[in-house]
C-alpha positions in Angstrom: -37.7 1.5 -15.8 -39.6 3.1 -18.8 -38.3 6.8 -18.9 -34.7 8.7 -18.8 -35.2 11.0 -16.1 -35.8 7.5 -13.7 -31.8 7.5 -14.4 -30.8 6.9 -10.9 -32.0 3.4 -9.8 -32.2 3.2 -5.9 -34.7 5.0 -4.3 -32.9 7.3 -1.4 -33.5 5.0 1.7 -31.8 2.5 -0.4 -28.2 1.5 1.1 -26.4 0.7 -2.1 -23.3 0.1 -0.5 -24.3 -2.7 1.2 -25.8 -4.3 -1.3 -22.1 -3.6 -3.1 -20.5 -5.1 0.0 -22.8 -8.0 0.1 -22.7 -8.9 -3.6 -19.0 -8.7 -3.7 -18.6 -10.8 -0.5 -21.2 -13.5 -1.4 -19.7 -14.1 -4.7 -16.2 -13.9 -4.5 -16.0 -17.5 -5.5 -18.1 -16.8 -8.3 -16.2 -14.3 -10.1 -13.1 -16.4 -9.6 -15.4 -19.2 -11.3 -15.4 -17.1 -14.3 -13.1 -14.3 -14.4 -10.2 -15.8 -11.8 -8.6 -13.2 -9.9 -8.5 -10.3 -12.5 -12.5 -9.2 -12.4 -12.3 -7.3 -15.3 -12.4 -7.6 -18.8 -9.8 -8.8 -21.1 -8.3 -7.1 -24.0 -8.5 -9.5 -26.9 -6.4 -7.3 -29.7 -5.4 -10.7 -32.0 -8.5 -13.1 -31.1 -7.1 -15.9 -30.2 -5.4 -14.9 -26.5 -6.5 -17.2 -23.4 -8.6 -15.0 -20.7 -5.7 -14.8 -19.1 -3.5 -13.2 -21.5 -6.4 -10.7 -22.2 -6.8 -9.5 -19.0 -2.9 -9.0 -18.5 -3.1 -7.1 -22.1 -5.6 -5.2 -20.9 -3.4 -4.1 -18.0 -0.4 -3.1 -19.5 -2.3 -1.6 -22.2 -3.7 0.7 -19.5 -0.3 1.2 -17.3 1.2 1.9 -21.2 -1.3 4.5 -21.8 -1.2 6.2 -18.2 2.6 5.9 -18.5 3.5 4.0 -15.2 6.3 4.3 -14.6 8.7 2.2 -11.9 8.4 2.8 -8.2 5.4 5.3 -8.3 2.9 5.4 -5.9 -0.4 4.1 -7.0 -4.0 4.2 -5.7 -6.3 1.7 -7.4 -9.9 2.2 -6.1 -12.0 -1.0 -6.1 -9.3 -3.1 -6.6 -11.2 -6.6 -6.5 -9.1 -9.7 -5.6 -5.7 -7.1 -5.5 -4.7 -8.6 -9.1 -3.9 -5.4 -10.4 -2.0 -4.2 -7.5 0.1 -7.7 -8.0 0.5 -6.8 -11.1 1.9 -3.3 -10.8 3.9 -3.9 -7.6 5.7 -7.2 -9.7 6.0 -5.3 -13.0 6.6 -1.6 -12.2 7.7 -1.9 -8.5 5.1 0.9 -7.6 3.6 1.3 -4.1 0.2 0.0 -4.1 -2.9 0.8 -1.9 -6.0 -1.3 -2.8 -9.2 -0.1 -1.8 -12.3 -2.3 -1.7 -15.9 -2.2 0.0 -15.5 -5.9 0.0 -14.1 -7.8 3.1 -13.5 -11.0 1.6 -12.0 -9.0 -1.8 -9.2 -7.6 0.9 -8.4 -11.0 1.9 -8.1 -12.4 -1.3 -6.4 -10.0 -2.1 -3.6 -9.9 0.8 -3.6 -13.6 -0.5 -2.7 -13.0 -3.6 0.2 -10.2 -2.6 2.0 -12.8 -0.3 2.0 -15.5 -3.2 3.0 -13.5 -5.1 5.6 -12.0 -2.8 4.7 -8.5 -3.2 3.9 -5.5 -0.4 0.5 -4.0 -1.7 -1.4 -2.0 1.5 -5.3 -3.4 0.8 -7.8 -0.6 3.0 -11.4 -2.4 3.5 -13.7 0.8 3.3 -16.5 2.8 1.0 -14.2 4.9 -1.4 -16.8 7.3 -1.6 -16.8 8.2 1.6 -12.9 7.7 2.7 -10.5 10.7 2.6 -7.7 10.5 0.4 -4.3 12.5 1.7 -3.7 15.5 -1.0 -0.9 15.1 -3.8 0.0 11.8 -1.9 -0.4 9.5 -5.9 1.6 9.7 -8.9 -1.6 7.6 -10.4 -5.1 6.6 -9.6 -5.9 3.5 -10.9 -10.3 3.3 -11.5 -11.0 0.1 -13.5 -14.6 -0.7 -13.5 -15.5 0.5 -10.2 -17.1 4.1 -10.9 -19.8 2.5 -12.3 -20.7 1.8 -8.5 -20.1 5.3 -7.3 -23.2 7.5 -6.7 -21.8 10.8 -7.2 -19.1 10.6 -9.7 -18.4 14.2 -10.0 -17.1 14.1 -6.3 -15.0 11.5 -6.5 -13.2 12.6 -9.2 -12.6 16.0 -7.7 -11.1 14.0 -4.7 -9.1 11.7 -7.0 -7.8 15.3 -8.6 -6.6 16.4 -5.1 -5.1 13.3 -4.2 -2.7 13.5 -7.2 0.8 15.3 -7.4 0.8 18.2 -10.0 1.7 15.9 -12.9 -0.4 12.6 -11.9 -2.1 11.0 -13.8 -5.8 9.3 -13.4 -6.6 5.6 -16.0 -10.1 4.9 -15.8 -11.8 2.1 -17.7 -15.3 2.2 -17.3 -18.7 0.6 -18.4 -20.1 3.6 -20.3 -24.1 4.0 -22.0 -26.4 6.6 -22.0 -29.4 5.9 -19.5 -31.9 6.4 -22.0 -31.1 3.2 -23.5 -33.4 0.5 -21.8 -30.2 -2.1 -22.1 -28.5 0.2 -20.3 -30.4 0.6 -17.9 -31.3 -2.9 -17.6 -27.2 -3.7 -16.9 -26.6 -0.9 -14.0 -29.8 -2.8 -12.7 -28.7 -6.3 -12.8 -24.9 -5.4 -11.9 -25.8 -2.4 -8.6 -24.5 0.2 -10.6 -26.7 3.7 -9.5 -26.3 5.7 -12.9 -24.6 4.8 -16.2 -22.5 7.5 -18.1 -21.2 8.5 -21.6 -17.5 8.6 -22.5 -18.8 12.4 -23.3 -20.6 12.7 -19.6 -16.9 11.1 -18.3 -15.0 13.5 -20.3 -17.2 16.9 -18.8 -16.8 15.5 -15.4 -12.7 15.0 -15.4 -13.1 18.3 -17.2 -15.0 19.9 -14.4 -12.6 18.7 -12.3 -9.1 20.3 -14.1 -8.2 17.7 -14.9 -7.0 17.5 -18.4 -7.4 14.3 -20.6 -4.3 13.1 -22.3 -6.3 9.9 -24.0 -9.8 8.5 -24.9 -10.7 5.7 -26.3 -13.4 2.8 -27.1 -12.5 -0.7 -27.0 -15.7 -2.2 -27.2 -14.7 -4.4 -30.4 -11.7 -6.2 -28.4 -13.9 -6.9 -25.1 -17.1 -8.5 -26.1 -15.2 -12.1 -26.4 -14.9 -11.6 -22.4 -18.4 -12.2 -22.0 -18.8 -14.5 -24.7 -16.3 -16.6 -23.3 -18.6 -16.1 -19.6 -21.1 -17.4 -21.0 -19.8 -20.1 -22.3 -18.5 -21.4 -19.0 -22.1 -21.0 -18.0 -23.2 -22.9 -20.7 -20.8 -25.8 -19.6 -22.0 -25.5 -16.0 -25.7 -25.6 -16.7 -25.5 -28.1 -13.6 -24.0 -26.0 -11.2 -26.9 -22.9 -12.2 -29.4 -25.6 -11.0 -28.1 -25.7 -7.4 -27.3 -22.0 -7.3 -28.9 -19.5 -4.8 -31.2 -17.7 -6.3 -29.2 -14.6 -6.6 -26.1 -16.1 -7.7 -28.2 -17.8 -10.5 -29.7 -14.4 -11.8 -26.2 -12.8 -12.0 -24.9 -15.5 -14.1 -27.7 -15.1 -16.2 -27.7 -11.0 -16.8 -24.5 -12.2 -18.5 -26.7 -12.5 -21.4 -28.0 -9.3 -21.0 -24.7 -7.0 -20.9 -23.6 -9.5 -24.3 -26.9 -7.8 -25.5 -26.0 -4.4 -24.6 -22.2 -4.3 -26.0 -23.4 -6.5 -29.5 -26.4 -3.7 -29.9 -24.1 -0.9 -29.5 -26.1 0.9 -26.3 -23.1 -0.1 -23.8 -19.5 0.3 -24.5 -16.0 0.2 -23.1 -14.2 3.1 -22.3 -10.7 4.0 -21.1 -9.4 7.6 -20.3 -6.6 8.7 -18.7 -6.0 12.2 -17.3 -3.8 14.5 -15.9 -3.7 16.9 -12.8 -2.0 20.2 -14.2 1.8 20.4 -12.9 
C-alpha cells in the first residue's frame, strides 16, 4: 500500500467479516495464550502491575470515566471472551449484552459468566449489520472493536439511537492516520478496513450529536502490553515453529504494532460521549 487515498484495504468483493469471524474463531486459544480472557490492552499507570492488573485498571479507568454506575443497562459491542461484561455485571451489577461476530468468543464467553456466576446475554452476530432497540442503553461499551467496522459513521449514529437521552458511549480505539505506512501496515496485519484519528473519531461522534464529555491518549501507559506479547513470544519460540502459518504471522505483526506505537504513527485513544438528554 504506497499512497493515502488506497486507505480502505479490501477490495469490494472482499467479505471482511468472515475473515473477522474466522480469525477470531481460529485463534481463540491464542489470544488467551497471550492476553487471557481480557483481549485488550492493559493500562500500566505505575509500571510494575502484572497484565492482569493492567487490564482490570484499564477497565475501571474506562467505567470511571464513562461514570457507570450500578444496575445500568450496558451494551458492549465486540465483547471478546465476555471479560468485560463479567466484569461490569460483578462490579457494577449492570445488565450486560455482549455482542460478538465470533462463535467460539460467545461460548467462551457464556463460560466465563457462569464461573463467574453472573447473568451477561452474549448475541453471536455482525454488529454492523444487527439492529439495536432505540434508547434501550444507559452505555455502549466499544473497546477495540471499531477498528473492524467498515463504516464507522453509521455505527455510531446507531449507537446514538440506541442510547437514553443522557447515555453515555466509552470507546477505546486503535487510532493513526492512514497515511502513515505503519499504520497502514497494522489495519493490514490485524483485518481492520480503515484506521482513524482521535480528530476523525471526534467529527464522527460529533456528526452524530453526540457530545464528548472526555478525550484522551494513553499511548505511554499501553505500549508495555505489547512488549510484554512479545516477550511470551520470545519464550515460546518453539511453539511459533509448529504454528499454522497464519497463526505464526499474527504473532509476529506483534513486532510491527510495537513499531507503530514506539514511532508515534499509532496511538491509543479513549472517548466517552454523551447523547443529549
Amino acid at each position: 500500500m504506497n499512497s493515502a487515498l488506497s486507505s480502505r484495504l479490501q477490495p469490494s468483493d472482499r467479505d471482511l467479516t468472515a475473515e473477522i469471524r474466522e480469525h477470531y474463531n481460529s485463534f481463540a486459544w491464542l489470544y488467551r495464550r497471550f492476553w487471557g480472557d481480557h483481549i485488550h490492552h492493559g493500562l500500566f499507570l505505575r509500571g510494575d502491575e502484572s497484565p492482569e492488573q493492567a487490564q482490570e485498571e484499564m477497565l475501571e479507568h474506562c467505567a470511571r470515566l464513562a461514570g457507570i454506575q450500578k444496575g445500568w443497562r450496558v451494551l458492549d459491542v465486540g465483547c471478546g471472551h465476555g471479560g468485560t461484561c463479567v466484569y461490569l455485571a460483578s462490579h457494577y451489577a449492570c445488565q450486560i449484552t455482549g455482542i460478538t461476530v465470533s462463535d467460539r468468543q460467545g461460548e467462551l464467553g457464556r463460560e466465563n459468566a457462569v464461573r463467574a456466576k453472573v447473568a451477561v446475554e452474549f448475541i453471536v452476530a455482525d454488529a454492523e449489520q444487527l439492529g439495536f432497540p432505540a434508547a434501550a442503553f444507559d452505555a455502549v461499551w466499544t473497546m477495540e472493536s471499531s477498528e473492524h467496522f467498515a463504516d464507522k459513521a453509521a455505527y455510531l449514529r446507531k449507537v446514538a439511537q440506541a442510547l437514553r437521552p443522557g447515555g453515555v458511549l466509552l470507546m477505546a480505539a486503535w487510532t493513526g492516520s492512514m497515511v502513515h505506512a505503519r499504520v497502514r501496515r497494522v489495519a493490514q496485519e490485524f483485518l481492520c478496513p480503515e484506521l482513524l484519528t482521535a480528530t476523525q473519531y471526534s467529527q464522527l461522534l460529533r456528526q452524530a450529536e453526540l457530545n464528548i464529555l472526555h478525550q484522551e491518549d494513553l499511548t505511554a501507559k499501553v505500549i508495555p502490553t505489547w512488549e510484554i506479547c512479545l516477550q511470551r513470544a520470545n519464550a515460546g519460540k518453539v511453539l511459533l515453529k509448529v504454528l499454522p502459518p497464519k497463526a505464526a504471522r499474527f504473532v509476529r505483526a506483534m513486532e510491527g504494532i510495537l513499531e507503530a506505537y514506539r514511532a508515534g504513527d499509532l496511538h491509543y485513544s479513549v472517548l466517552v460521549a454523551q447523547r443529549p438528554s
